[in-house]
C-alpha positions in Angstrom: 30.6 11.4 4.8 31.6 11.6 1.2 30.7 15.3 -0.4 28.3 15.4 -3.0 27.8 17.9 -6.1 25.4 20.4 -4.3 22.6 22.9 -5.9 24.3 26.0 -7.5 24.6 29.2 -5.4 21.8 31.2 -6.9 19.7 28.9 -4.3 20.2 28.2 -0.8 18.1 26.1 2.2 17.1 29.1 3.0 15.5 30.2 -0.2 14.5 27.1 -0.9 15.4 24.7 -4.3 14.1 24.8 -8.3 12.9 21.1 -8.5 11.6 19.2 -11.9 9.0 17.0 -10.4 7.6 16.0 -13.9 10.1 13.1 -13.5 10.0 9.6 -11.6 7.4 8.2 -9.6 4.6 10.1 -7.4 4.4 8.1 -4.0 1.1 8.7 -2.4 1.6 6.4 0.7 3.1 9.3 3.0 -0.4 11.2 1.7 -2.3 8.5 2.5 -1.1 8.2 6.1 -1.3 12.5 6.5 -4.8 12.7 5.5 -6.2 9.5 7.4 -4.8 10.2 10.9 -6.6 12.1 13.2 -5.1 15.1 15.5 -4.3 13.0 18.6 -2.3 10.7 16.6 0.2 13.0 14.9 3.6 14.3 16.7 6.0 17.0 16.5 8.8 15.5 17.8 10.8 11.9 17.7 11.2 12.2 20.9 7.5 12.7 22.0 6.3 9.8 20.1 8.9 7.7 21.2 8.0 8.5 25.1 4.5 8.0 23.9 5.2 4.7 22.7 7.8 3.4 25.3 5.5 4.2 28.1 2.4 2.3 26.5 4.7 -0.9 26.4 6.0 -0.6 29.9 2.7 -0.5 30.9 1.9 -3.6 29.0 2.3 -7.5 29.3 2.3 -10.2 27.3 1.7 -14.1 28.1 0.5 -16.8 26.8 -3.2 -18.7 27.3 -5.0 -21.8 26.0 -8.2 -20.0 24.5 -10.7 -22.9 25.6 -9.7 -21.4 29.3 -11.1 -17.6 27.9 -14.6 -16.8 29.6 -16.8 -13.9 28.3 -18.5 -12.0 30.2 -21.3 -9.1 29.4 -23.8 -7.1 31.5 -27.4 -7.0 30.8 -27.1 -3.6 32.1 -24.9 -2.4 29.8 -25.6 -3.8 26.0 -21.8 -2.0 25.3 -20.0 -3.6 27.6 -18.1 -7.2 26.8 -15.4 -8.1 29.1 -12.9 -11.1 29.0 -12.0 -13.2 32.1 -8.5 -14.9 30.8 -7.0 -17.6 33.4 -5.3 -17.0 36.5 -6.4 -12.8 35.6 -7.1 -11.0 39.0 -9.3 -8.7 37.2 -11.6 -9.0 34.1 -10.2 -7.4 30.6 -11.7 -5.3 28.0 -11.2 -5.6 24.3 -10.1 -3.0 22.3 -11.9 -2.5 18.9 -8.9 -4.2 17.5 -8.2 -7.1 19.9 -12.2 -7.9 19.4 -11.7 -8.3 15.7 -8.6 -10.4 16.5 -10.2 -12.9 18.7 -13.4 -12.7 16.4 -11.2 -14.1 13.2 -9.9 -16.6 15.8 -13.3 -18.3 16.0 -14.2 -17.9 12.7 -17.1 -15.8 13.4 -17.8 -12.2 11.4 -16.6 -9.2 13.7 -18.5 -6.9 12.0 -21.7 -8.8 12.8 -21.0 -9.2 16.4 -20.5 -5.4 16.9 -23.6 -5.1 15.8 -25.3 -7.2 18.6 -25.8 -6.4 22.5 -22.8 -7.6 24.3 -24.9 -10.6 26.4 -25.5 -11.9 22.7 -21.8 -11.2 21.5 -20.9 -13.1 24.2 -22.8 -16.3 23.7 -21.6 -16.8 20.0 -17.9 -15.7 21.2 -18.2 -18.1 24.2 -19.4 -20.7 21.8 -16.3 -20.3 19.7 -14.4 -20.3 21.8 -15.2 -23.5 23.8 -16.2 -25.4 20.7 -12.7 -24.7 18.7 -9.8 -27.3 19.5 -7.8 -26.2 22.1 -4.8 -24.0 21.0 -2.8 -22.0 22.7 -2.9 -17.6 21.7 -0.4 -15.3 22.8 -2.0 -11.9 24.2 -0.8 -8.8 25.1 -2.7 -6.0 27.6 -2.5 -2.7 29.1 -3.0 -1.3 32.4 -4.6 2.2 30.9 -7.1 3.3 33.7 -8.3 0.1 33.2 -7.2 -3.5 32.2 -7.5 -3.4 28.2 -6.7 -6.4 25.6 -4.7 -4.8 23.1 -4.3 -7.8 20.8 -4.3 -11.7 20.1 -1.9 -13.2 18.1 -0.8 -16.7 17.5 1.5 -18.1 20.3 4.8 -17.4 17.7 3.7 -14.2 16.6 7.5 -12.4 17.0 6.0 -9.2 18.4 8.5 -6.1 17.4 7.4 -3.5 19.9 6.9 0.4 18.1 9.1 1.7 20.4 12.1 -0.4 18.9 11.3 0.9 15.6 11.3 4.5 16.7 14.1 4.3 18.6 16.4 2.9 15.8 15.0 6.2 13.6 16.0 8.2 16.8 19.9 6.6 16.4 20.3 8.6 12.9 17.5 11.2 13.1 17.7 12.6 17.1 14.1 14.5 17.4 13.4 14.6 13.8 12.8 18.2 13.9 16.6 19.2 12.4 19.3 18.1 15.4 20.7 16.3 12.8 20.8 15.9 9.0 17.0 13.9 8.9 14.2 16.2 9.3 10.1 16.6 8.9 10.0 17.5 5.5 9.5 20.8 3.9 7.1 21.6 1.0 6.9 22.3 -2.8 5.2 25.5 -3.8 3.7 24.9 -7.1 3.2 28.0 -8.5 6.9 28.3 -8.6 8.2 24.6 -8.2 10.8 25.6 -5.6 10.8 23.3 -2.9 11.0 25.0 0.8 13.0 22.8 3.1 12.2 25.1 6.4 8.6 24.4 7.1 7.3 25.0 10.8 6.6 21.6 12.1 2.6 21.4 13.1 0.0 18.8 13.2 -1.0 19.8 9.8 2.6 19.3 8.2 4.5 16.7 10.2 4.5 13.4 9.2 5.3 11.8 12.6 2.4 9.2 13.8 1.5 6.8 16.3 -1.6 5.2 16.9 -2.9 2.6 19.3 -2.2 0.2 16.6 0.8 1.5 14.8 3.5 3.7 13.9 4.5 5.5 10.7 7.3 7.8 10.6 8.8 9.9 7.3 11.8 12.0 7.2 14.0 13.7 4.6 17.5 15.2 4.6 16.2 18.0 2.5 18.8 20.6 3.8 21.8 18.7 1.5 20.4 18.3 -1.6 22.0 15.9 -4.3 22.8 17.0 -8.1 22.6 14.2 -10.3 22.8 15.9 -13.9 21.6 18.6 -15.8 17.7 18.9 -16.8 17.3 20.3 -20.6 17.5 23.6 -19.8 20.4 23.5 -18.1 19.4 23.9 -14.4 20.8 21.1 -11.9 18.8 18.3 -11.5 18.5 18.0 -7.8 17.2 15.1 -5.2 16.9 14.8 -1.1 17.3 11.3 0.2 14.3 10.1 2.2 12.9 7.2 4.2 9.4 5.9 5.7 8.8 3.0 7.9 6.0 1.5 9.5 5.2 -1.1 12.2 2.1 -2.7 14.3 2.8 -4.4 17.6 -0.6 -5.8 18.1 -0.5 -7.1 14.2 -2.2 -5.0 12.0 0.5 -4.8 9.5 4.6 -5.8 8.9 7.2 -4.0 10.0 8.5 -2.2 7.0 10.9 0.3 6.0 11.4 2.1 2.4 14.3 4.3 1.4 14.3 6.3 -2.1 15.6 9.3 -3.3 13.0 12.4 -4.4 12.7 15.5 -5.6 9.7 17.3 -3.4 7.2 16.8 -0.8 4.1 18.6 -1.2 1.6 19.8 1.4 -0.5 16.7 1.1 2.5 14.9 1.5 3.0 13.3 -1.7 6.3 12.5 -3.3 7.4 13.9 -6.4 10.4 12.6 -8.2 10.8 9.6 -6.6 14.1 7.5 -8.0 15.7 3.9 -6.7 13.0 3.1 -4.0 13.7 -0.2 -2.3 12.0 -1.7 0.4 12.3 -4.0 3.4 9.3 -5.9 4.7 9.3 -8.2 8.1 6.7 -10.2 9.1 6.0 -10.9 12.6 6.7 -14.4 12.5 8.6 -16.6 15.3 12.1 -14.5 14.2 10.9 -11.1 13.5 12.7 -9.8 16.8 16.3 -11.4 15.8 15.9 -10.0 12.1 14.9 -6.6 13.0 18.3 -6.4 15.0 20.0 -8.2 11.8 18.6 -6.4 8.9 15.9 -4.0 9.1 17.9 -1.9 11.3 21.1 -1.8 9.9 19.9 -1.2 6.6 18.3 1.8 8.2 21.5 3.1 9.4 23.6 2.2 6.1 21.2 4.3 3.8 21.2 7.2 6.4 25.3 6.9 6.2 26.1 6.2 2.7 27.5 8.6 0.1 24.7 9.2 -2.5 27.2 8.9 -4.8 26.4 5.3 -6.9 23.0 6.8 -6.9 24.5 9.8 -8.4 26.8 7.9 -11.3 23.8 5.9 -11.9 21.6 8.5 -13.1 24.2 10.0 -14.8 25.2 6.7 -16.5 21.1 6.2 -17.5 21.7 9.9 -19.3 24.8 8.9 -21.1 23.9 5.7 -22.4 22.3 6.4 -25.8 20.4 3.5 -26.9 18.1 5.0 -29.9 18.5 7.5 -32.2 15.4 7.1 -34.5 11.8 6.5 -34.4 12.2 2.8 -35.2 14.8 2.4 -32.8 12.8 3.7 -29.9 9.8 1.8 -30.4 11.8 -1.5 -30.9 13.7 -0.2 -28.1 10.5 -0.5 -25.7 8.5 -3.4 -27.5 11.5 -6.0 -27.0 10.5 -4.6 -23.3 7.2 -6.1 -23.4 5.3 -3.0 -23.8 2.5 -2.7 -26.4 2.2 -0.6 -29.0 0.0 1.7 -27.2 1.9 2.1 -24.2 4.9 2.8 -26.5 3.5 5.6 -28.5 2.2 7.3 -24.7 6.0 6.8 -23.6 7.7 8.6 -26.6 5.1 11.5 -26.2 5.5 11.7 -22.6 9.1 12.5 -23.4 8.6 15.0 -26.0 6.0 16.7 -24.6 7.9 17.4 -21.3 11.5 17.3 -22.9 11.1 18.8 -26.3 12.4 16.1 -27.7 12.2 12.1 -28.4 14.0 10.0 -26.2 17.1 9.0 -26.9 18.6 7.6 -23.4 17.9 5.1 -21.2 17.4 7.6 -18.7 15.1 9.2 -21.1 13.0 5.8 -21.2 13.0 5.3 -17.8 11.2 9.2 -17.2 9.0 8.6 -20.2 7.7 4.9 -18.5 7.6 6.5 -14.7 5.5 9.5 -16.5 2.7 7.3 -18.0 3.0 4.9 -15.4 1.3 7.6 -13.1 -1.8 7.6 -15.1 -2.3 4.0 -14.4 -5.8 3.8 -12.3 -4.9 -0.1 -11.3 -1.5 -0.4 -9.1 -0.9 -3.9 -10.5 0.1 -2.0 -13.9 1.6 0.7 -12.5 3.6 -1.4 -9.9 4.6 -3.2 -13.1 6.0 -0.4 -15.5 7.5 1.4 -12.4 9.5 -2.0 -11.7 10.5 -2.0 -16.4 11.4 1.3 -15.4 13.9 0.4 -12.5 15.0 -2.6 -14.2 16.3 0.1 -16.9 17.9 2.0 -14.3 20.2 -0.8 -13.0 20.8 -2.3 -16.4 22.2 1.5 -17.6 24.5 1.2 -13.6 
């Protein structure tokens, strides 16, 4: 692998790294994901989850029915209890919270509502459904887990990608995730000082390793090799850690989806600071999804995790270079031949000067000042949009 500039050897991964994350994007989705998941769904290990995962496929099957042949079934005994006879079944199935929402949307009627009714009457209006719709054919997919369960109902070319794949292409360039190899749980920013601490104990409070009945989401850093792109104003080394997130659902509650960016810190609720050239790649699980998860999701996995840093590096250092305004009137015609408005234009330029001391004279200098005020933006839509000005920047200075 190509060597990059590293930190300066007042610092070490052992003392941990003087990071400026007043600059680039903050990336809450890692945050989101830590705070929402409950204990029993968060790892310490690649390789837990990935057992985890595996085994809860190889205890599943998949096949396809004609939903006119689905009978419900519910006890008057038991107001909870809704089971599924599907054809040639030796045994009756029971939905999972998911799987009922699934086949609910599939006969149009409100899920929410039926939850809400005892089972025998779920039943009739499911049943109804059911045997009233035209017949089509719906591709399911259940669990022997102490008892026969219906994890989900797709379409009959839903292109499952099972979560096991995913993790186990993240375990080709990561190993366990805990530090076997360059990709790690991340470590996290201590704000009182702004040095970033790579070597974090991995608990359930801190790793960011999860798996759910539904999904996956895994996030890992190579935070022990940090990347020096530049000098900050004072002088000190301008440092990033490459990092990646990915995501997938095999019963279809979301894509599968990878994103790969370079930042400066984690913090302890798992938000990124400093984010730079974040790229993504979504796949849908449509008829294909199987053949191009082998022919792009993966690969591009492995070519980020492989790559020298080093056209990130030259970019950045390019955006600093490339002076494009060296006066107050060419820095606001500078950003209003960029579509923004005047407003927006005077928040940029203060942004700037009230973190560098100074106006902005480079591109890279624009793109920190648009990131900056982007933040503040309470509707994504806007700040999805100046984020994507600001990259635009970025590659035009490359």
């Amino acid at each position: 692998m190509t060597q990059v500039e590293i930190q300066a050897p007042t610092r070490n991964a052992r003392a941990g790294y003087k990071v400026d994350v007043s600059r680039g994007q903050r990336v809450g989705r890692v945050s989101s994901e830590w705070f929402n998941r409950p204990a029993d769904e968060r790892y310490l290990s690649l390789t837990v989850l990935g057992n985890s995962v595996r085994a809860r496929s190889q205890r599943s099957r998949t096949r396809i029915v004609e939903s006119e042949r689905i009978r419900v079934e519910a006890s008057r005994d038991d107001a909870e209890r809704l089971l599924l006879m599907l054809p040639d079944a030796e045994a009756p199935v029971a939905p999972t919270h998911w799987s009922f929402g699934q086949l609910a949307s599939l006969v149009g009627a409100p899920a929410a509502y039926l939850r809400q009714l005892p089972a025998p009457l779920a039943a009739i209006n499911l049943q109804y459904g059911l045997n009233s719709q035209r017949a089509e054919q719906v591709k399911t997919l259940e669990i022997q887990n102490g008892r026969l369960e219906l994890r989900a109902v797709t379409g009959p070319d839903y292109g499952r990608i099972f979560d096991h794949e995913l993790v186990e292409a993240v375990q080709k360039i990561a190993g366990n995730g805990t530090g076997d190899t360059r990709w790690k749980v991340p470590g996290v920013l201590d704000w009182s000082t702004g040095i970033y601490n790579p070597n974090v104990d991995i608990s359930k409070d801190t790793t960011t390793l999860y798996a759910s009945d539904r999904d996956v989401f895994l996030f890992l850093v190579d935070d022990l090799n940090p990347i020096e792109a530049g000098k900050l104003s004072n002088g000190d080394p301008d440092l990033f850690f490459r990092g990646f997130y990915c995501w997938n659902s095999e019963v279809g509650a979301r894509t599968l989806g990878i994103a790969s960016f370079y930042l400066r810190a984690v913090c302890q609720n798992r938000n990124l600071w400093g984010v730079e050239n974040f790229e993504e790649i979504t796949i849908r699980h449509s008829k294909y999804a199987a053949s191009r998860f082998a022919a792009e999701a993966e690969p591009a996995l492995i070519q980020f995790a492989e790559s020298s840093p080093m056209p990130f590096v030259n970019g950045i250092k390019a955006a600093r270079e490339r002076i494009v305004a060296r006066n107050d009137e060419d820095r606001e015609s500078f950003l209003r031949k960029r579509a923004f408005s005047k407003v927006e234009t005077m928040k940029i330029i203060d942004a700037v000067l009230a973190e560098e001391g100074r106006p902005p004279e480079s591109i890279f200098d624009f793109v920190q000042g648009i990131t900056r005020v982007a933040r503040d933006k309470p509707h994504q839509d806007v700040r999805l949009d100046m984020e994507g000005k600001a990259k635009k920047l970025l590659d035009f200075a490359a």
